[in-house]
C-alpha positions in Angstrom: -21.2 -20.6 -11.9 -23.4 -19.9 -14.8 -25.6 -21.7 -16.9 -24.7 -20.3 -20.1 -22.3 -17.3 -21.3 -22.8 -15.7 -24.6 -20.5 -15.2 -27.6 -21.4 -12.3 -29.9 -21.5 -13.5 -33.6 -19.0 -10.6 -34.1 -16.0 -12.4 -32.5 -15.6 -14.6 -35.5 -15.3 -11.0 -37.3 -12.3 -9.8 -35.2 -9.3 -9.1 -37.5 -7.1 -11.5 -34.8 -9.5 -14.1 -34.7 -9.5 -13.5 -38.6 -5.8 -12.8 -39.6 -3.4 -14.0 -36.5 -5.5 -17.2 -34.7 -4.8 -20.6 -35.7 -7.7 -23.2 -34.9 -6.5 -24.4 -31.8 -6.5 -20.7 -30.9 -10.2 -19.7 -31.6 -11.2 -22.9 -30.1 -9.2 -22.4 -26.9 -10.5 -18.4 -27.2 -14.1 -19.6 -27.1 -13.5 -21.9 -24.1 -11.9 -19.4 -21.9 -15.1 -17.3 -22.8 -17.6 -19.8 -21.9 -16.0 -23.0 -19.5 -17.8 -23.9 -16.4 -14.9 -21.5 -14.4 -15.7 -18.2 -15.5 -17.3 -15.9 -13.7 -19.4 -12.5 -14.3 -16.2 -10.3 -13.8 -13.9 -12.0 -16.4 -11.5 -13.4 -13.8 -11.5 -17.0 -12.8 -9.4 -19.5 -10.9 -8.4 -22.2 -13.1 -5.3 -24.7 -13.2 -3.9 -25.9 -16.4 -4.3 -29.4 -15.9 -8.3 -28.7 -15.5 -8.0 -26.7 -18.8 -6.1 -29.7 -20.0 -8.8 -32.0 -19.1 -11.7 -30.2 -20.5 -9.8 -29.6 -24.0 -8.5 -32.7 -24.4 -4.9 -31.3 -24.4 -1.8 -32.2 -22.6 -0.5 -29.5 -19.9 2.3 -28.2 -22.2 0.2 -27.8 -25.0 -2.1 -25.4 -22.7 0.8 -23.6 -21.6 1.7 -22.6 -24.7 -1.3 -21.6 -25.7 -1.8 -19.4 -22.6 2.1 -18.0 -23.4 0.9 -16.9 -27.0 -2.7 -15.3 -25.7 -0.4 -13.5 -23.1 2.8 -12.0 -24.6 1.6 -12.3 -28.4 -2.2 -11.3 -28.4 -2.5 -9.7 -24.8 -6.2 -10.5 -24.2 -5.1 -13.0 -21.1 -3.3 -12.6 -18.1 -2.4 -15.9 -16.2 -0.9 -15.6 -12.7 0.4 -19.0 -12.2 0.9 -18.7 -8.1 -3.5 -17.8 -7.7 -4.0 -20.1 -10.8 -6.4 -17.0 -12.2 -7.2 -15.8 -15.5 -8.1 -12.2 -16.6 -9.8 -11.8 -19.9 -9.2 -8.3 -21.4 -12.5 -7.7 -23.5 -14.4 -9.1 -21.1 -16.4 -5.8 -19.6 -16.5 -5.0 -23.5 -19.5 -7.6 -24.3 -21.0 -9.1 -20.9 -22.3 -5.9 -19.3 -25.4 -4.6 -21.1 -28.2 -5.6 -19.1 -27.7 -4.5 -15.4 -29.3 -5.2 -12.5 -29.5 -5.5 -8.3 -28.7 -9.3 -8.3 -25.8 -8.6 -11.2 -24.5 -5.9 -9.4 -24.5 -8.0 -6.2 -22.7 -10.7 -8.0 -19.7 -8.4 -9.3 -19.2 -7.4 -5.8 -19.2 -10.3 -4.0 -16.7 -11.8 -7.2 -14.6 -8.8 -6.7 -14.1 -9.0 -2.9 -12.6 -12.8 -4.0 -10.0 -11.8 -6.8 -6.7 -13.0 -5.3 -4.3 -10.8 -7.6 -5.7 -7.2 -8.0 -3.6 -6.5 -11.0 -6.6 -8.7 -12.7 -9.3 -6.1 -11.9 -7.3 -3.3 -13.6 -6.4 -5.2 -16.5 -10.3 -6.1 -17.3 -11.5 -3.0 -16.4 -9.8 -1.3 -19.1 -12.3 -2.4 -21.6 -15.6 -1.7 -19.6 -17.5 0.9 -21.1 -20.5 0.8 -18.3 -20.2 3.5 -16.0 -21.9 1.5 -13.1 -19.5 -1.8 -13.4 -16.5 0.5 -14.2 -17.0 2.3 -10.4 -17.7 -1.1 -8.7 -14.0 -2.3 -10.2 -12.4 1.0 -9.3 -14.0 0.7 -5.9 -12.1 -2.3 -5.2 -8.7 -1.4 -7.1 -8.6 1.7 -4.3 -10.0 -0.8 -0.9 -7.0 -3.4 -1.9 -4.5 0.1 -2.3 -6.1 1.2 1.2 -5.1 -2.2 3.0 -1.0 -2.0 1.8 -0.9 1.8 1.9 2.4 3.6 2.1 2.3 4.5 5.7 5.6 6.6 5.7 3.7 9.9 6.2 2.2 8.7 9.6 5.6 7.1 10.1 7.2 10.6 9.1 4.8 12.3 11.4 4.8 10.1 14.7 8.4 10.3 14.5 8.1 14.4 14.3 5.7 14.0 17.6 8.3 12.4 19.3 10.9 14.6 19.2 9.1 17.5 19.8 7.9 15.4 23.2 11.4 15.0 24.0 13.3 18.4 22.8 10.0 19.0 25.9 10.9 16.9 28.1 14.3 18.2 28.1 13.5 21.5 28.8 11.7 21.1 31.6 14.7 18.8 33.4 17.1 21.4 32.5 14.4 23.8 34.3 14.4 21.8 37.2 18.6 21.2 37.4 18.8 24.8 37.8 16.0 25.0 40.3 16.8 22.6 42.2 20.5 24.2 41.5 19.3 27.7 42.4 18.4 26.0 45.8 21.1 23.9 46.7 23.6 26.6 46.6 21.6 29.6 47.6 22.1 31.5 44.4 21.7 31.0 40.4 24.0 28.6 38.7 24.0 31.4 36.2 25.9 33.3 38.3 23.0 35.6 40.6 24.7 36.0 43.9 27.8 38.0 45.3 30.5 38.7 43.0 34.1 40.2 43.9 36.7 41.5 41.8 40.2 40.3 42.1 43.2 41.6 39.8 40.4 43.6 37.6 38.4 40.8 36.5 34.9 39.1 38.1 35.7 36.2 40.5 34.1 32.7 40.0 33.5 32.8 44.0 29.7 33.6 45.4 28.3 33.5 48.4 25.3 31.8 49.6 22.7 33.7 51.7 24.2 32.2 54.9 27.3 34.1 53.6 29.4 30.9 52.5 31.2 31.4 49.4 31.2 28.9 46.7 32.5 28.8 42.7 30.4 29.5 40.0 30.4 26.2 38.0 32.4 26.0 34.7 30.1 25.2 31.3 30.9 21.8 30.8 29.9 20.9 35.0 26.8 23.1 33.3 26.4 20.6 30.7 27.2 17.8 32.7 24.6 18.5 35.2 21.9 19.4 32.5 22.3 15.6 31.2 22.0 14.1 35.0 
């Protein structure tokens, strides 16, 4: 937690502050610049009953405000599940003076950001090159953690077949050798053929000169899935 944030005297020259923001609104603008919760990166956990508290406010009247600085002005986002606030021209005004321990401080707050939707939204107003890499660091480690593995799925699954279309080979390889052996001749046919009524027989005969049929393609196809 801070000690102090500061306010540039040009905020009070910003045509919404000027034209669109009632009182309550500059004054609740202000404190979501500069209440005990915020943090170096512009996103901070806080409930509306603490903002409630510290403005002297009920809870409804917070919630509306937060409703206008989110869907009318757009400065704000609010996720009310992580109870954090993202302030949009945040990076605009608070990084001009960098250094080791202010760099180690953004990482470390980074790291800790709940919803990572925040860290976009802020870092669209960061003009420092050094900050802007540190957000965009952690915007592509949080994508890294949920990636879309359907490519690996895609290619495991690829691996697998090919491993079985294998693997089936090589059985059907060894049904006919094991074939081959069994009846002394090729299940393709490789053995003694005779010719009755002008046409090829379906009878062999083994090497011990025993005759046997040449099997039909489905007892072919049969076997092959044994």
């Amino acid at each position: 937690m801070a000690l102090y944030r500061s306010v540039r005297v040009g905020f009070w020259k910003n045509h919404k502050v000027l034209e669109e923001m009632t009182p309550e609104d500059k004054l609740f603008m202000l404190y979501l610049l500069t209440n005990p919760s915020t943090t170096q990166i512009g996103i901070y956990k806080i409930s509306k009953k603490q903002m409630a508290f510290e403005l002297g406010y009920s809870v409804e009247s917070v919630s509306c405000m937060i409703d206008r600085f989110v869907n009318n002005y757009g400065i704000i986002r609010y996720n009310e599940t992580t109870r954090e606030l993202g302030i949009k021209s945040w990076g605009k005004y608070n990084f001009s003076r960098l250094g080791k321990p202010m760099v180690d401080c953004i990482k470390k707050e980074l790291v800790e950001v709940e919803d990572k939707s925040m860290i976009e939204f802020v870092l669209q107003k960061i003009s420092n090159l050094t900050v802007r890499s540190l957000y965009k660091e952690c915007i592509g480690s949080s994508e890294n953690i949920g990636f879309d593995d359907t490519y690996h799925d895609t290619l495991t699954s690829r691996t697998t077949i090919r491993g079985q279309k294998e693997k089936e080979k090589e059985e059907e390889k060894e049904i006919n050798n094991n074939s081959h052996d069994l009846m002394g001749g090729s299940i393709y046919g490789y053995g003694d053929k005779s010719i009755k009524n002008g046409k090829y027989s379906r009878e062999y005969k083994d090497k011990n000169g025993e005759s046997f049929k040449k099997p039909s393609e489905e007892e072919l196809e049969f076997a092959r899935r044994l």
